[in-house]
C-alpha positions in Angstrom: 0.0 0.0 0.0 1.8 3.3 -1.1 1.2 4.9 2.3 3.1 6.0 5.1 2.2 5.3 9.0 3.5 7.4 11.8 3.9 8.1 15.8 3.2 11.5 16.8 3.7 13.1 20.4 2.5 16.5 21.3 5.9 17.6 23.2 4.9 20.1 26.3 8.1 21.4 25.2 8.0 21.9 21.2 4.8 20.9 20.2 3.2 17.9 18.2 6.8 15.9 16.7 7.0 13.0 14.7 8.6 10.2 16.8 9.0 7.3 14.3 8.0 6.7 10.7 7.3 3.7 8.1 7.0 4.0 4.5 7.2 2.0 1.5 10.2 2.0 -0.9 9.0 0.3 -4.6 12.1 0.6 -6.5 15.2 -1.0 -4.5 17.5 0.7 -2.6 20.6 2.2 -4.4 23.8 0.5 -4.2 25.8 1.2 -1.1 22.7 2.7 1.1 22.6 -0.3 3.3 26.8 0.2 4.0 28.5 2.8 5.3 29.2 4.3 1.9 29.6 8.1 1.8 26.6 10.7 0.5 28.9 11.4 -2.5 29.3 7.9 -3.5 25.5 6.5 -3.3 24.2 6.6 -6.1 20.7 8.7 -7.6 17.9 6.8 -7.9 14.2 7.4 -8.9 12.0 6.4 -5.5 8.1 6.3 -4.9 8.1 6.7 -1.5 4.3 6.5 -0.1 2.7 7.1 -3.8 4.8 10.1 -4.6 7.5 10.1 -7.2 10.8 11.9 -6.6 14.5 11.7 -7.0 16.1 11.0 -3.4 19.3 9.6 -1.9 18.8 7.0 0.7 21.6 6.9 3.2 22.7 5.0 6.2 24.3 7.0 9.0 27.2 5.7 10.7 27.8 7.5 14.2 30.5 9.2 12.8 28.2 10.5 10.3 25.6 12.1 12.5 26.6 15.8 12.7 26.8 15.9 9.0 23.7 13.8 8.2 21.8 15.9 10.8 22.9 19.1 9.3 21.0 18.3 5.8 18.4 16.3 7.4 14.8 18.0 7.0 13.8 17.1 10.3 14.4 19.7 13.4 17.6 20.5 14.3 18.7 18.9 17.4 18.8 21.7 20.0 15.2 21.8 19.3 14.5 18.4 20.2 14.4 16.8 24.2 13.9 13.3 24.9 10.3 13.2 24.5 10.5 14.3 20.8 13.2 11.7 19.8 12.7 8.2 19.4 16.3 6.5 17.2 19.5 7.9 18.9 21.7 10.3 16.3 23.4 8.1 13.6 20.9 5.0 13.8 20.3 4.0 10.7 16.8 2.9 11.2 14.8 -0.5 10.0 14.8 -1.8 6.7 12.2 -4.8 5.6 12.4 -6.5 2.3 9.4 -8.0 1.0 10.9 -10.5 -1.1 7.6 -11.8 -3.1 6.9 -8.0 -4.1 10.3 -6.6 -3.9 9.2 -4.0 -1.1 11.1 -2.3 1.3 9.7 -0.8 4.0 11.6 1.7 6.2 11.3 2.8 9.0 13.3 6.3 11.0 12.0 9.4 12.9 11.2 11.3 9.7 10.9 10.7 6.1 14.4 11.6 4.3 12.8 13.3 1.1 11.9 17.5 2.1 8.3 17.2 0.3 7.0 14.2 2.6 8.8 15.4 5.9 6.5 18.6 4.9 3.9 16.3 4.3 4.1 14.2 7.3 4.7 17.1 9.5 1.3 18.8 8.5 -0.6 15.5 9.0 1.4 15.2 12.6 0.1 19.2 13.9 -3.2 18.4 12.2 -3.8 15.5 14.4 -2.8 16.7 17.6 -4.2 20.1 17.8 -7.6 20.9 15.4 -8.4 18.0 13.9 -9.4 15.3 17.1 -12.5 14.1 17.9 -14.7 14.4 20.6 -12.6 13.4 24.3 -9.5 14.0 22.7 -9.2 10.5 22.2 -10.0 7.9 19.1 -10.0 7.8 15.1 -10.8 11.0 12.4 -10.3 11.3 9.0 -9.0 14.8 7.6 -7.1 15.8 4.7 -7.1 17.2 1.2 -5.2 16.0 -2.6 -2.7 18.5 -2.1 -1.2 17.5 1.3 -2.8 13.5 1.3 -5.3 11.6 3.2 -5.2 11.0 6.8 -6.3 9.0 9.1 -5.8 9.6 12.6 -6.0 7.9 15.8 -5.4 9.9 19.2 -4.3 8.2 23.0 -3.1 9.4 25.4 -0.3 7.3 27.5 0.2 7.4 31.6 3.4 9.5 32.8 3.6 9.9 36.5 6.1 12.8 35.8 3.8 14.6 33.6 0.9 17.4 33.5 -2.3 15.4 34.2 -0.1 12.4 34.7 -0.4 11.8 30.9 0.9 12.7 27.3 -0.5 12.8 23.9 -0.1 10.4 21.5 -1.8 9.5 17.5 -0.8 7.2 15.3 -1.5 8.2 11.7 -1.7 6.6 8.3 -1.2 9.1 5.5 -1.9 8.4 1.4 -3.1 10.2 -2.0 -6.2 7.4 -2.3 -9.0 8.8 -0.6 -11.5 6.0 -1.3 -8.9 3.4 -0.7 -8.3 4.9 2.6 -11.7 5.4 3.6 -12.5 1.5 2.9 -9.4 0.6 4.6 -11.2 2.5 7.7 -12.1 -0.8 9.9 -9.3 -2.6 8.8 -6.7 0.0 10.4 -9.1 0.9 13.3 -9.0 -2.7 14.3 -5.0 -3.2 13.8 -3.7 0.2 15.6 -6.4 0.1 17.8 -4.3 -3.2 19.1 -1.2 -1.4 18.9 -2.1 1.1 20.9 -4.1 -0.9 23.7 -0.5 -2.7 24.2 1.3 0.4 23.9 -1.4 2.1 26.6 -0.9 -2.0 28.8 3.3 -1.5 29.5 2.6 2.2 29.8 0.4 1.6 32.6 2.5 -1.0 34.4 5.5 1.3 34.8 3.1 3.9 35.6 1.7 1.9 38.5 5.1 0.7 39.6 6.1 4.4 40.4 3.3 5.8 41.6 3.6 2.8 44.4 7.2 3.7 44.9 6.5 7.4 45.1 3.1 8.9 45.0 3.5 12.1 43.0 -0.2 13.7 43.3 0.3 13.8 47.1 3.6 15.2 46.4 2.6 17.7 43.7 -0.1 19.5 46.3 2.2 19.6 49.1 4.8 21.5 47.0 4.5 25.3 47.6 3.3 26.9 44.0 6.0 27.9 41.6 5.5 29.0 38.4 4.5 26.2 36.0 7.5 26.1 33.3 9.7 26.2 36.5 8.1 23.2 37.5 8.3 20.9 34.7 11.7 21.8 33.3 13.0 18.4 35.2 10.8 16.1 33.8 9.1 17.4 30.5 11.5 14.8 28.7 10.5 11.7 29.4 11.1 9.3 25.8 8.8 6.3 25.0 10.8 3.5 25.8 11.3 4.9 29.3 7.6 5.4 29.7 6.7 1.5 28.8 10.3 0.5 29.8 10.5 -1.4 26.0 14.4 -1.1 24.6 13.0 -3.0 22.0 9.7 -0.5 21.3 11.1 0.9 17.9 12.4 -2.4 16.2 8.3 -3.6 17.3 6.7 -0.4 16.0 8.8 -1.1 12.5 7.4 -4.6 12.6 3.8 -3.5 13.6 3.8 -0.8 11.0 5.5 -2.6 8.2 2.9 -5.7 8.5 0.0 -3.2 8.5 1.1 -1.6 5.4 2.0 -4.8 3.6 -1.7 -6.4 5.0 -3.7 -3.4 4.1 -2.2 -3.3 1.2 -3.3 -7.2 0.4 -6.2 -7.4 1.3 -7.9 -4.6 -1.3 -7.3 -5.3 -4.6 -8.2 -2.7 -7.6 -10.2 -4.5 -10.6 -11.2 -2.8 -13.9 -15.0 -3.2 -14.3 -16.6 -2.0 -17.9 -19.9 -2.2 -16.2 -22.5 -4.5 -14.4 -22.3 -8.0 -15.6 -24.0 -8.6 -18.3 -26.8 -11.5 -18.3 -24.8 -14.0 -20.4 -22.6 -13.8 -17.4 -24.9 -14.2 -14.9 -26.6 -16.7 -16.5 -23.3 -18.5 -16.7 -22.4 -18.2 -12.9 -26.0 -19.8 -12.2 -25.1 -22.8 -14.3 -22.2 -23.5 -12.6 -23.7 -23.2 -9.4 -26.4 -25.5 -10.3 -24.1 -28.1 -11.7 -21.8 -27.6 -8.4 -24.9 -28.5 -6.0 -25.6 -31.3 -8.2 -21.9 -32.3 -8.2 -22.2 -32.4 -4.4 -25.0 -34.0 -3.9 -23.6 -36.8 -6.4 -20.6 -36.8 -4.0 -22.6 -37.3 -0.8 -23.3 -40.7 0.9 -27.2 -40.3 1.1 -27.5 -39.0 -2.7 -29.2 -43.0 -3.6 -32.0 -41.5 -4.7 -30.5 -38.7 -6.2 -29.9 -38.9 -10.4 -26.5 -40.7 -11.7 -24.6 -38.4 -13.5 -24.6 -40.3 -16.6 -28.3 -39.5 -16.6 -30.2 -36.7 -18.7 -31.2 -33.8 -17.4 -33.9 -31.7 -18.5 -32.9 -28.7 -16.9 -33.8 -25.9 -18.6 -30.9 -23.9 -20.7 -28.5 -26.9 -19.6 -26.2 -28.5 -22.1 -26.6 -31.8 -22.8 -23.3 -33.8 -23.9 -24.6 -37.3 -24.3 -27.8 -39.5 -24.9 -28.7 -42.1 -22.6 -28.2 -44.6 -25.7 -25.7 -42.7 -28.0 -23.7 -45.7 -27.9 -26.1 -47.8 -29.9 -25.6 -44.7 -32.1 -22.5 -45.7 -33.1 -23.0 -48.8 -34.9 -25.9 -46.9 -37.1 -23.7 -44.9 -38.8 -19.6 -45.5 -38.7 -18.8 -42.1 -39.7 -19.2 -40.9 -36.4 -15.7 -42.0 -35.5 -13.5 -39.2 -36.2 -10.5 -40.2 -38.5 -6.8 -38.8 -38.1 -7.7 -36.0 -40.7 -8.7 -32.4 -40.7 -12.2 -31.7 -39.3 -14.8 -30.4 -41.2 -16.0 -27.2 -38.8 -17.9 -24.1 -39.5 -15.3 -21.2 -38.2 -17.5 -18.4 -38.2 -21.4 -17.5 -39.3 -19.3 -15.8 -41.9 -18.2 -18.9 -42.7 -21.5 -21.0 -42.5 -23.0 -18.0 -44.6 -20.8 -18.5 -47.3 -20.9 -22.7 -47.2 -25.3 -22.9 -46.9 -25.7 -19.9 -48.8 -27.2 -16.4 -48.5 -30.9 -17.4 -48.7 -30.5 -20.7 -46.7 -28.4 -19.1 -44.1 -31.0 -16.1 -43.4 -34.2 -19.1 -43.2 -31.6 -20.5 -40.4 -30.9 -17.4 -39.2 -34.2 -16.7 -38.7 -35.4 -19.6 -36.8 -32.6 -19.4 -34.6 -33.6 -16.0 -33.6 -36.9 -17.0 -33.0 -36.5 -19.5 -30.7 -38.0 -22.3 -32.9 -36.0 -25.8 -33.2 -33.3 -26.5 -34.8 -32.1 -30.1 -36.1 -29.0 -31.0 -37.7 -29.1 -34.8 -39.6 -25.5 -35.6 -39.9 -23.0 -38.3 -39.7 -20.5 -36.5 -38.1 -20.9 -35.4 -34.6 -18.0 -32.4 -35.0 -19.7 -31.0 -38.0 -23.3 -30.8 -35.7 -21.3 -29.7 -32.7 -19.5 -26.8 -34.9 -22.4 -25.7 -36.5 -24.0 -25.3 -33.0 -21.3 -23.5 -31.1 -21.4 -21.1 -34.3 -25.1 -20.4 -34.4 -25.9 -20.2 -30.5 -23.5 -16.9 -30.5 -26.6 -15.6 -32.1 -28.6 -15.9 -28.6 -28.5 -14.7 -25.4 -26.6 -17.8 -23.2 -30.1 -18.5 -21.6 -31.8 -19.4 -24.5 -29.4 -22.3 -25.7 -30.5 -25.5 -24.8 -28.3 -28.1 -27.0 -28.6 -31.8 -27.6 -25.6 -32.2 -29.7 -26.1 -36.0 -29.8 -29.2 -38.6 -29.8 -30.9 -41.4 -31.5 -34.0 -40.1 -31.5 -35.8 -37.2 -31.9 -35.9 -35.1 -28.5 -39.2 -32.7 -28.1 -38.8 -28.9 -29.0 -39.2 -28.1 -24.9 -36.2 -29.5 -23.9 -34.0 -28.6 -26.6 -33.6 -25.6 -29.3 -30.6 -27.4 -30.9 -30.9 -31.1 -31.6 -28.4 -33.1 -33.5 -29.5 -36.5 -35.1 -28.1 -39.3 -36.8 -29.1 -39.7 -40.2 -31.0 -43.0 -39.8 -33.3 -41.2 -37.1 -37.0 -40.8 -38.1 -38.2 -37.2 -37.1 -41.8 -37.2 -36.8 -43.7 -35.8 -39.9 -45.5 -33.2 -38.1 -42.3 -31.5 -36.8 -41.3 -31.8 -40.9 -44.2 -29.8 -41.8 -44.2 -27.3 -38.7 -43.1 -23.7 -38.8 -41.7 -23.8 -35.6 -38.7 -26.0 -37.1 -35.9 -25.9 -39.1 -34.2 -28.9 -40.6 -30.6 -29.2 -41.9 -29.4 -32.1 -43.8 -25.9 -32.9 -44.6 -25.2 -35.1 -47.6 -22.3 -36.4 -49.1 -21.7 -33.8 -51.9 -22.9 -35.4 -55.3 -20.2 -33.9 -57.4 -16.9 -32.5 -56.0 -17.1 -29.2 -57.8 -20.4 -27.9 -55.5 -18.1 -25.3 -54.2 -15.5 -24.4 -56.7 -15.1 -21.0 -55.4 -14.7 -21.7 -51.6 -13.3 -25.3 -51.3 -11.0 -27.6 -53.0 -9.3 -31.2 -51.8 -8.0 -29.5 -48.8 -11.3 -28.2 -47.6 -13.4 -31.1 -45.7 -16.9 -29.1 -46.0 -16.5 -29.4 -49.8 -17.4 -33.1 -49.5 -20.9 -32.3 -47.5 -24.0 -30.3 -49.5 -26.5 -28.9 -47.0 -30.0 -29.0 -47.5 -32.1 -26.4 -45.5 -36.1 -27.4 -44.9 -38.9 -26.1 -43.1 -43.0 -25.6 -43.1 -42.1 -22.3 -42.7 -39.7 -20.9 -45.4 -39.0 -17.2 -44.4 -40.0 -15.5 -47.8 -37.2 -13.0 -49.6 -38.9 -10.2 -49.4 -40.6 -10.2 -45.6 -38.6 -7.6 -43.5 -37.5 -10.3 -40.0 -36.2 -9.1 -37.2 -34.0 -5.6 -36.9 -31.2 -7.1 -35.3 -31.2 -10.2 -37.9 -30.8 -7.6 -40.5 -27.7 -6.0 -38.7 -26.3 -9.1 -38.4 -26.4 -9.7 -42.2 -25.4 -6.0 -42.6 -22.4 -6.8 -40.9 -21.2 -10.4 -42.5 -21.3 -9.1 -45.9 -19.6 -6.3 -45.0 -15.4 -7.4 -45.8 -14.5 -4.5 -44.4 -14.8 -5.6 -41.1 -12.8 -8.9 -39.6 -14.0 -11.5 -37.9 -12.9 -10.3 -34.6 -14.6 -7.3 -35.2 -18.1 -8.9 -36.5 -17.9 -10.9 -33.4 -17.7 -7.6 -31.2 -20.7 -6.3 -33.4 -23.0 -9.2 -32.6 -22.2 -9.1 -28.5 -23.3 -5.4 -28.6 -26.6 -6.1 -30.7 -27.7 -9.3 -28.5 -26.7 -6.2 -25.5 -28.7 -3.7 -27.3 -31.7 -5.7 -27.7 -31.6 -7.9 -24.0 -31.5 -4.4 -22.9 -35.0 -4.0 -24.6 -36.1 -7.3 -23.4 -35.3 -6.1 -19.8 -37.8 -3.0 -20.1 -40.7 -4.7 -21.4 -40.1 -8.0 -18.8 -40.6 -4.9 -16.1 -43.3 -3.3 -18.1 -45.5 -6.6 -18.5 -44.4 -9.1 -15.9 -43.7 -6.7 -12.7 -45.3 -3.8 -13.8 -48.6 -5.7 -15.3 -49.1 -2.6 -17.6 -52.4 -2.8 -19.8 -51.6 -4.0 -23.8 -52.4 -0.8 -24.9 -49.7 0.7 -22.9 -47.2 -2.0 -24.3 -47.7 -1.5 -28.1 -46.5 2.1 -27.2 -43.5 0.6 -25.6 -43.0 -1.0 -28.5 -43.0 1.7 -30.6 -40.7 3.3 -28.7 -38.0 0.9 -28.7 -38.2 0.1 -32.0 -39.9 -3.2 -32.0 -43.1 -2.8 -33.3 -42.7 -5.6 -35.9 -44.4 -8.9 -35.3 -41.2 -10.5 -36.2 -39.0 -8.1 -32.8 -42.1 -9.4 -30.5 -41.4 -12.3 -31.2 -37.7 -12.7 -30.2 -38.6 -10.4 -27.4 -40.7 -12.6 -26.2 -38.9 -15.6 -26.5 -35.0 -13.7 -24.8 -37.4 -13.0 -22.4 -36.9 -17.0 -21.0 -33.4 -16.3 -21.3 -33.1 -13.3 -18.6 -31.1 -15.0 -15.6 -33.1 -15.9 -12.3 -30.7 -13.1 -10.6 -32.4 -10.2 -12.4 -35.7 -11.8 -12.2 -35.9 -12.0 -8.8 -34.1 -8.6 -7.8 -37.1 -6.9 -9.9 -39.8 -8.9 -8.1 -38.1 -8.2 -4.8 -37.7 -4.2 -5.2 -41.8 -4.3 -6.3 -42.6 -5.9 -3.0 -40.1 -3.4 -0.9 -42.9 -0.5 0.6 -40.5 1.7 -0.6 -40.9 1.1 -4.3 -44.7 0.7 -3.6 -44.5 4.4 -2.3 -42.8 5.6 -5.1 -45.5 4.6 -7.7 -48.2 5.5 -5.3 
C-alpha cells in the first residue's frame, strides 16, 4: 500500500513531533545505502516513497556521520528536540524490511528523508494533535485534502507519573493520495492500531503503576509550595517512549507493527477494472455452474441414492446436454461418427456457414434461430453438428441455448432448441411440416465441384451439401427481425474482420436484452395494460411482429438473478411508495 504510518507526540516542550515513521520504498535501494558508503558515492535513484515520485538519496548513517547527516536532514535540528521528541539515537540507521515476493522495502526512522514528505508528514502530525481530534480528545478522524494527502488519525493518550495530568498525547496516523482506498481501509486499520495502541497504553500503565507505588507524585505535587509552572516541569518534560513503557526494544516492534499493517492493508484490497454491471450471459453462466456444483455435491454425498447418476439426462432448462442415454447404440448406425486422423470439417464463423449454406438458406436459419424455434442437424458427423451449434448459438443470449448435440432419437422442441441427429433417425412428420422447425441435412456432396469458389481437396466441408427445410420458409422479401438484418449488414460487409463482427453481434444481443429487460418490467412486474405496451414498442423500435417475437422468447433467457431482484424491489414498501 503506497502509504506512510506514523507516531506522533504533542511535546509540552516543542509541540506535536513525529517520533517514528514507516514508508514503502517500490524501486530497490541504491547500491551502497545499506553500508557505510559516503553521500557522495551513493548513487541517484528514482524512488516512490508513499505514492509520490521523486529523485532521493537514501543513506545510512554511521555514528561518525551524524553531525553531518543531521545538518542536511529535513527534520528539526537537534537543539530543538528533548527526549520526549526523539525516538532512534543520532546516527541510527533505522529499520529496513524486504518483501521479497513483491520486492518491497519498508523503512522505518524518525522522519521521512525526502523535504516534500517530511512537509507532508509534519502537516498531517500538527493536524492530528491540535484541530483535527474528535470528541474526548481521544480515538479515530479522517481529515485531509489532494494537495497535502489523506489522513487517518488515531489519538491516545499514554500514563506518565512525571507529567501534567499524569499523561501525554499520542496518535498514530496513516497518510496516502487514495481517498477512497483509505476510507474502505477504515475498519481494517481501526482494528489493527487500535491493538497497537491498547499494548502500547498496557506497559505504559505497568511502569506507571510501579512508580506511583514507589512514590506517589499527586500527594507530592499538592504539598509543594506553587511555583511557576515552566519552572516546574523543566526536570521532567522529557521523558522518551521507551522509558515510559520500559521497551528497549519499542522501535524495532513499531517497525514490525507498522511494516505488517502496510503490507496487510495493502493485500487485502485489490483494484479490478469493471466496464460495467455483468451482463446476463454472465450471470446466467455463474448460475449454471452453481447448479451443476450442488448437483456435483450431492452426487458426492453418501445419502445421494436416490439422487440422479450423472450419466443420466437432465432436462434442466438452458442446460447442455453432452450425451444421450443410448448414444452408444448410435455408433454402430452410422460409422462415420468415428472421427479419423484427418482435418475436421468445422464451421469457423457464421461468416463462414454464410458462405458454405448460402445467403438465402443461411437467413431461413438465421431466422429460426432468432426465433426461438428448433433447430435439427441430420449428420454423420458429430463435430460437423457440434461446430455448427457452437457457431449459431452466439446468435442468442446464453439462456436461450439449450443443446442436444447428440441422440438417436428425436428429443421434443421443450427440452431442446438445438438437436443433432443421426441420419438414420426418423423425425416425426409433423415437426417436418411445422413452422416452428428448421431442418438441416448434410449429404455427401454429389459432385466434388459444388463449391469451386470456396473449397477444393483440402477443404473437408466441400465433400458435404447442406440441404435447408422447413413448413415455414421465411419469404425474400418479408422484412424479419431488426437485429437479424444488422447481423447480415455486418457479414457481408469485408470491411470488417471477424474479430470485429464478433464484437458487433455481443453489442446487438446487449442492445436488444437491454429491450427485453424493459418490457419484462413493463408486462411481468409492472402488469401494464396491452395498450400501454404497443407504445412501448413503438418506442424501442420493435413494433414488428417478427422483434415481438424474439422479445418474447430472450425474455426466457433473462437470468433468475435479475428476475428476482425486480420482483423483490416491487414488494419493498419503498418502491410501492414511489409509484403511489
Amino acid at each position: 500500500m503506497n502509504a506512510i504510518v506514523a507516531l506522533c507526540h504533542f511535546c509540552e516542550l516543542h509541540g506535536p513531533r513525529t517520533l517514528f515513521c514507516t514508508e514503502v520504498l517500490h524501486s530497490p535501494l541504491p547500491q551502497g545505502a545499506g553500508s557505510g558508503d559516503s553521500p557522495g558515492q551513493s548513487e541517484q535513484a528514482e524512488e516512490e516513497e508513499g505514492g509520490i515520485q521523486m529523485s532521493s538519496r537514501i543513506r545510512s548513517h554511521s555514528p561518525a556521520e551524524g553531525a553531518s547527516a543531521d545538518s542536511s536532514s529535513p527534520g528539526p535540528k537537534k537543539s530543538d528536540m528533548c527526549e520526549g521528541c526523539r525516538s532512534l539515537a543520532a546516527g541510527h540507521p533505522g529499520y529496513v524490511s524486504h518483501d521479497k515476493e513483491t520486492s518491497i522495502k519498508y523503512v522505518s526512522h524518525q522522519h521521512p528523508n525526502h523535504p516534500q514528505l517530511f512537509s507532508i508528514v509534519r502537516q498531517a502530525c500538527v493536524r492530528s494533535l491540535s484541530c483535527e481530534v474528535c470528541p474526548g480528545r481521544e480515538g479515530p478522524i479522517f481529515f485531509g485534502d489532494e494537495q497535502h494527502g489523506f489522513v487517518f488519525s488515531h489519538t491516545f493518550f499514554i500514563k506518565d507519573s512525571l507529567a501534567r495530568g499524569f499523561q501525554r498525547w499520542y496518535s498514530i496516523i496513516t497518510i496516502m493520495m487514495d481517498r477512497i482506498y483509505l476510507i474502505n481501509s477504515w475498519p481494517f486499520l481501526l482494528a489493527k492500531i487500535r491493538g497497537i495502541i491498547d499494548e502500547l497504553q498496557g506497559k505504559a500503565l505497568k511502569v506507571f503503576e510501579a512508580e506511583q507505588y514507589g512514590c506517589p507524585q499527586r500527594a507530592q505535587r499538592m504539598n509543594t509550595a506553587f511555583t511557576p509552572f515552566l519552572h516546574q516541569r523543566n526536570g521532567n518534560a522529557a521523558r522518551s517512549l521507551t522509558s515510559l513503557t520500559n521497551d528497549e526494544n519499542l522501535w524495532a516492534c513499531l517497525h514490525t507493527s507498522f511494516a505488517w499493517l502496510l503490507k496487510a492493508c495493502g493485500s487485502r484490497l485489490t483494484e479490478k477494472l469493471l466496464e460495467g454491471a455483468p451482463t446476463e450471459d454472465k450471470l446466467v453462466q455463474m448460475e449454471k455452474l452453481a447448479d451443476l456444483e450442488e448437483e456435483s455435491e450431492g452426487w458426492d454425498s453418501p445419502e445421494g441414492g436416490e439422487g440422479k447418476s450423472p450419466t443420466q439426462p437432465d432436462a434442466v432448462e438452458g442446460r447442455e446436454l453432452t450425451k444421450s442415454p443410448t448414444d452408444t447404440s448410435l455408433m454402430s448406425d452410422c460409422s462415420s461418427w468415428n472421427v479419423a486422423s484427418r482435418r475436421l470439417p468445422v464451421f469457423r464463423s457464421l461468416r463462414h456457414m454464410r458462405q458454405v449454406l448460402g445467403a438465402s438458406a443461411f437467413r431461413m436459419l438465421a431466422w429460426h434461430v432468432l426465433m426461438g424455434n428448433q433447430v435439427i442437424w441430420k449428420a454423420c458427423d458429430p463435430d460437423l453438428v457440434q461446430s455448427a451449434f457452437d457457431v449459431l448459438q452466439t446468435m442468442l443470449p446464453v439462456g436461450c441455448v439449450r443443446i442436444i448435440p447428440i441422440s438417436n432419437k428425436y428429443e421434443e422442441a421443450y427440452r431442446c432448441n438445438f438437436l443433432g441427429l443421426g441420419p438414420q433417425v426418423q423425425i416425426p412428420p409433423h415437426i417436418l411440416s411445422s413452422e416452428f422447425a428448421v431442418l438441416v441435412e448434410v449429404r455427401a456432396a454429389t459432385r466434388t465441384s459444388l463449391y469451386p469458389a470456396l473449397f477444393d481437396d483440402d477443404q473437408p466441408l466441400s465433400k458435404y451439401e447442406f440441404v435447408v427445410t422447413s413448413g415455414s420458409p421465411v419469404a425474400a422479401d418479408r422484412v424479419g427481425p431488426t437485429i437479424l438484418n444488422k447481423m447480415e449488414a455486418a457479414l457481408t460487409n469485408q470491411n470488417l474482420s471477424v474479430d470485429v463482427v464478433d464484437q458487433c453481434l455481443i453489442c446487438l444481443k446487449e442492445e436488444w436484452m437491454n429491450k427485453v429487460k424493459v418490457l419484462f418490467k413493463f408486462t411481468k412486474v409492472d402488469s401494464r395494460p396491452k395498450e400501454d405496451t404497443q407504445k412501448l414498442l413503438s418506442i424501442l423500435g420493435a413494433a414488428e411482429e417478427d422483434n415481438v417475437k424474439l422479445l418474447k422468447f430472450w425474455m426466457t433467457g433473462l437470468s433468475k438473478t435479475y428476475k428476482s431482484h425486480l420482483m423483490s424491489t416491487v414488494r419493498s414498501p419503498t418502491s410501492s411508495e414511489s409509484r403511489n
